[in-house]
N, C-alpha and C positions, 0 to 999 in steps of 0.2 A: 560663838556657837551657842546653838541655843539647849535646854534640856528640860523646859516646862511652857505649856501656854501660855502664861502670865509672863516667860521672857521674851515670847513671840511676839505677843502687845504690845508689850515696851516698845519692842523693835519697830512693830509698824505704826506704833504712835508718836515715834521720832521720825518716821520716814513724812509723816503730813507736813510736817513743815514746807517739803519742796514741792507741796502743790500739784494742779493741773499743770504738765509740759505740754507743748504742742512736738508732734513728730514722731516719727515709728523707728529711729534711727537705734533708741536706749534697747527697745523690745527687740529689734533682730538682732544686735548685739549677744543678749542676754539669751535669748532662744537660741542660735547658735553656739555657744558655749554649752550650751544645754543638752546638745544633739537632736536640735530641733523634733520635740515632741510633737507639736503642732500637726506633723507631717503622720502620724499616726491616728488622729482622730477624725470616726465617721461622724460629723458632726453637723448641723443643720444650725444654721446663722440666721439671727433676727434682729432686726433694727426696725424704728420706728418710733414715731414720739410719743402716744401712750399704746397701751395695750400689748406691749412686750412680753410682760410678766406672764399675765393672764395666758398669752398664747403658748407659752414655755408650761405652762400649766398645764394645759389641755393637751397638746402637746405628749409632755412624760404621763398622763395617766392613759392616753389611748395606749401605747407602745408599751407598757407597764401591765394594761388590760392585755396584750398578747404577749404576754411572758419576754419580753424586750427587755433586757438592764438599759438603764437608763443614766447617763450621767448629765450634768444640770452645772454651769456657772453662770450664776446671775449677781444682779446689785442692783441695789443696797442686800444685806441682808438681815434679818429678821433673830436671826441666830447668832451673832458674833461672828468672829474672822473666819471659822469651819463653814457657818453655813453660809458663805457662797457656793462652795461646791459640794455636791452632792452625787451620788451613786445609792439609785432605787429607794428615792427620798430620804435617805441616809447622810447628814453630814460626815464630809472626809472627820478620822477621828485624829485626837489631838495628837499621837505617836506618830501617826503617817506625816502628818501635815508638820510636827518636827523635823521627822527623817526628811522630806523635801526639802526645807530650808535649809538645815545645815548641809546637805549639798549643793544648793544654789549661793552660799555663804559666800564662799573663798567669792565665786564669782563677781557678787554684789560686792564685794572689797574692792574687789581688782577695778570695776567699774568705778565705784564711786573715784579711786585715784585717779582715772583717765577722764575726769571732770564728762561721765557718761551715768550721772547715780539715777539708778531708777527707781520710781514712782513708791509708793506705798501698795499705789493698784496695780502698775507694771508689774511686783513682783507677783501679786497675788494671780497676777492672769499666769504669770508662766508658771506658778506654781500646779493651779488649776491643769494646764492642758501636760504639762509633766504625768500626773495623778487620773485625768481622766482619758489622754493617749494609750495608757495601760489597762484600762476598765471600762466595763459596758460596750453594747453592740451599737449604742447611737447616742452622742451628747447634742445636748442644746444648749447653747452660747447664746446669751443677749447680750448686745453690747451694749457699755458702757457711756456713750455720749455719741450721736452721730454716727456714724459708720467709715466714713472713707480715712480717718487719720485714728479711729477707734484702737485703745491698746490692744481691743479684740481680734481685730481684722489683718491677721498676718496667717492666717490657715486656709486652703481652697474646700468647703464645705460641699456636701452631697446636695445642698438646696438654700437658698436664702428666701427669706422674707419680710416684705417688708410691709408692715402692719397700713399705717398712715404717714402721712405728713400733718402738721401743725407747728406753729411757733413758740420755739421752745430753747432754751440756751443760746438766746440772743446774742451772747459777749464769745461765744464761740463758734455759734453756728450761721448767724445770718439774719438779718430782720425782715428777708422775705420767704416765701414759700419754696420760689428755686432754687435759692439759698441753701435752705436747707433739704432740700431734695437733693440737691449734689451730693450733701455727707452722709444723707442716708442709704443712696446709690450706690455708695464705696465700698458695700458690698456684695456685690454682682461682681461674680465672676468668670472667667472667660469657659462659655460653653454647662456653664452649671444653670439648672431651672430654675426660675424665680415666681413668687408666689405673692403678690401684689395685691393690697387690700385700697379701702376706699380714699381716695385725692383730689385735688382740683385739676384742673385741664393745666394748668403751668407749669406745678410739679410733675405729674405724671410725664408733661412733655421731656423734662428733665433724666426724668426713671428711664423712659421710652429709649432715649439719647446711647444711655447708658447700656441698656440691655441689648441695643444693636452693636454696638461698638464690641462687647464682650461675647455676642452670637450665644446669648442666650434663650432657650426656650421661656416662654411666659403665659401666663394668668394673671385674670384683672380682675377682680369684683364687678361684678354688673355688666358685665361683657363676655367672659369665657365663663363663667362661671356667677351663680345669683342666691338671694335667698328670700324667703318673703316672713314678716312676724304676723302671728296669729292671732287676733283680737288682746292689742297691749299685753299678748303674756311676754312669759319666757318662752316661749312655743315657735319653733323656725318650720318653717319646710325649705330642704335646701337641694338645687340643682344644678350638676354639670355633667353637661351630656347627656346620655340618656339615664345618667344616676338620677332619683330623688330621693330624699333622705327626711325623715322626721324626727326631733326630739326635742325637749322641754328642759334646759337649763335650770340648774340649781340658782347657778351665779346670779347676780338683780346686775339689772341694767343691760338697757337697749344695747350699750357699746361690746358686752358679751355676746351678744348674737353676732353678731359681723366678724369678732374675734373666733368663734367657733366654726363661722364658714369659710373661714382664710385658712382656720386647721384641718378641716375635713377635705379641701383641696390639695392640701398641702399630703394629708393622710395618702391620699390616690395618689400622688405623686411620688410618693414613697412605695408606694405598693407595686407601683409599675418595674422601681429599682431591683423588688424583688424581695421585701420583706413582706412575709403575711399576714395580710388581717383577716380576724371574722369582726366582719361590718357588726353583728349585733352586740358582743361585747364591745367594739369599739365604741358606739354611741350609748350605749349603757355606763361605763364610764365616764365618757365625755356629758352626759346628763348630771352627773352626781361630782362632778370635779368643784371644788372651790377653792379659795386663795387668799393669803392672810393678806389685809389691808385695802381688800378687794372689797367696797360695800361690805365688811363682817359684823356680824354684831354679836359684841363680846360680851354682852351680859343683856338679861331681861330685868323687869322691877327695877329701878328704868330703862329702856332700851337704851344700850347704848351702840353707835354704830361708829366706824371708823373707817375711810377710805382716804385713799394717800393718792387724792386730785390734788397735784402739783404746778398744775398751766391752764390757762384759760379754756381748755379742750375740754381739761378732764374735770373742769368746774361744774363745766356744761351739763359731762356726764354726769356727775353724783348729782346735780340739781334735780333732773330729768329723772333721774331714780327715784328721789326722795319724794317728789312731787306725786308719782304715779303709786307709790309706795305711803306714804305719809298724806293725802290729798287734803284734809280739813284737822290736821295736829298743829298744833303750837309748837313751834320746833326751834330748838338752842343750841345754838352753834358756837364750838370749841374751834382757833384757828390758829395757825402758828405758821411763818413761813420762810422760805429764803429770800434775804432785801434783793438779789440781783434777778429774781422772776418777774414776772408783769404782778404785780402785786397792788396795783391799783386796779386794774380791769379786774382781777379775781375779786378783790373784796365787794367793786362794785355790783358785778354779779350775785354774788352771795348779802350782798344787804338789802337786794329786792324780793329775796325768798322764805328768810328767815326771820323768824319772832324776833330775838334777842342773839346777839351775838358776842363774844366772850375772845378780845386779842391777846393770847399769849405769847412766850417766846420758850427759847432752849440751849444749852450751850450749845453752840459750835459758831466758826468764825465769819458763816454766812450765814446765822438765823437773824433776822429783823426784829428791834426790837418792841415790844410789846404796842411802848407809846406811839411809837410811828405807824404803826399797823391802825392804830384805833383813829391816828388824824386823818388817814386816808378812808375811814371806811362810813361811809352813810347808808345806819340804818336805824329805823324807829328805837330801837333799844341798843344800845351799846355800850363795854364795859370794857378794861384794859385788865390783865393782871399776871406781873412779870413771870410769876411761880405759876409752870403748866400743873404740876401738881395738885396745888392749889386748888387751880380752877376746873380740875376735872374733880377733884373732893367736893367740889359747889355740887358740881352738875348730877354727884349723883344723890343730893340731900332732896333735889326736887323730883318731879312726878315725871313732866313731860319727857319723851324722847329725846336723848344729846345725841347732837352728830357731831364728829368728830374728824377735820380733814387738817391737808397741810402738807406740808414736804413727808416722802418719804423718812428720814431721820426723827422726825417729830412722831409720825405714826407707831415709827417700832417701838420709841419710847414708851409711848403712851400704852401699846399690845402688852409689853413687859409691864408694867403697872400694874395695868388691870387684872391680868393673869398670877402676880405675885397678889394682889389684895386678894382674888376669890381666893388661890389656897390655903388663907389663913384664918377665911370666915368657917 
């Protein structure tokens, strides 16, 4: 039994040992024991291989703009083991999130001796839908890798969606596009709407499969629904049906606009249910939403920026930003990654863009280390150095702009740095 946060840590940082499991066998176990909370939350499900977060973002500030409580479990998080869940941008506090585990305790016992031990994140998810079954008018789930075998996807949600497809946890999900369209499809539900962002004609054939099979209603981007960008801003106009819709993103990057039209469909879709919107607070908000690790730039004098492109996809994106953003700067780039991602095609792309580029690494037992990162990576300037700290110390001694990407886990690090150095200056 636990009586402080720092023995809750303990706990879930002995639970890493047992890894990613494959199977939903440990989670319905454990949810039933539970009295299946699951079964209590209005909840909207999101999968997709990037732009998850962001949409959960925009997402809770529209619903938020119309006095909606709003509860939120996502990952990684930004904030330690509370802030994956959240209620009206509020991390669950550390007493609640005790009182749930020592009542999921006995249970986690009892499993681990029926050789059934769940997860570090298995616990954290039932923890979550425990906590937020009881709170807020409408939670948003992202799931955690994939969808159809996701620790997430054991609840029948009010809407899914599903942002993109792209290649991405290869050693679990697939090395093709259908592949992984299957695990993102898993969650589509029988008779629930789905809200489908942009794919290729092979996946989507895949989604398509799926959404009949479960006689679901649908939206596509580019088909039921559209949007067009407005001379390289952040500026959409967006259409479905005889709606049109305008407004001007905070967020940088092209990939926020398409992520904002898959929300504002999603928003109708919601409205029809019977929650109300005023359309104009609604895009007022959604205008002004941003998102930590999303393009952020956490300090000026030098600029430093930080986005947490993790796959080839989202390389693409931060390039495409920085470029439109940055067009004639010298720009140094900070990188740190996981060795089981395409880690060769990322660097390759990043060492046709960048000035000078900087491989570091980080503890955990999938970061890559520093010197491997630097043999794969060809660009006119490049530098290895084990200590990320280190070499975000370099980066901020000189003038130019530092960008800053990499695995989620590297980025938060890096947030919490930065943000403990400003409050000391």
């Amino acid at each position: 039994m636990f009586s402080t946060i720092h023995e809750v840590e303990a706990f879930f940082n002995q639970r890493k040992a047992l890894g990613i499991k494959p199977g939903l066998e440990r989670m319905h176990e454990l949810l039933s024991r539970l009295g299946h909370p699951e079964k209590k939350m209005k909840a909207i499900h999101v999968a997709g291989t990037n732009g998850k977060g962001s949409t959960i973002h925009f997402l809770n500030a529209a619903l938020r703009a119309n006095d909606y409580d709003t509860g939120i479990f996502t990952s990684p998080s930004f904030t330690g083991l509370t802030g994956h869940i959240l209620l009206n941008n509020r991390s669950i506090s550390d007493a609640v999130f005790i009182e749930i585990l020592n009542d999921m305790y006995p249970h986690i016992i009892w499993m681990d001796k029926q050789d059934l031990a769940p997860t570090e994140f298995e616990i954290l998810t039932a923890a979550a839908f425990v906590y937020l079954g009881n709170h807020g008018d409408v939670t948003l789930v992202e799931t955690g890798m994939g969808g159809r075998f996701d620790t997430t996807n054991l609840f029948k949600p009010i809407l899914s969606i599903i942002t993109n497809i792209a290649l991405d946890h290869a050693d679990y999900l697939g090395s093709t596009a259908e592949e992984i369209a299957y695990h993102k499809a898993g969650i589509i539900k029988k008779n629930v709407p789905v809200i489908v962002g942009e794919m290729n004609k092979s996946a989507l054939k895949v989604v398509m499969k799926e959404i009949e099979q479960q006689q679901a209603s649908y939206s596509i981007l580019n088909k039921d629904y559209s949007y067009r960008r407005v001379d390289h801003s952040q500026k959409i106009v967006w259409e479905s049906g005889a709606r049109k819709l305008s407004l001007e993103l905070a967020m940088q990057g092209a990939h926020q606009l398409q992520n904002v039209a898959i929300v504002l469909r999603a928003l109708e879709e919601i409205e029809k249910m019977g929650y109300a919107l005023n359309w104009e607070k609604t895009l007022t908000a959604l205008s002004k939403t941003t998102a930590p690790g999303r393009y952020e730039v956490l300090q000026e004098n030098p600029t430093v920026i930080v986005d947490a492109a993790h796959n080839p996809d989202g390389i693409h994106a931060f390039i495409q930003t920085t470029e439109n953003l940055f067009p004639d700067t010298e720009k140094h780039l900070i990188t740190a990654m996981f060795k089981d991602k395409d880690t060769e095609e990322m660097l390759r792309l990043l060492g046709m863009h960048f000035t000078a580029i900087t491989l570091t690494s980080f503890h955990h037992p999938r970061a890559a280390s520093a010197k491997d990162l630097y043999d794969q990576t060809v660009a006119s300037e490049k530098a290895y150095c084990e200590s990320w700290t280190e070499a975000v110390d370099r980066a901020l001694d000189k003038e130019e702009p530092c960008f800053i990407t990499g695995s989620l886990h590297f980025i938060t690090l890096v947030r919490n740095y930065l943000q403990e150095k400003s409050k000391k200056m």
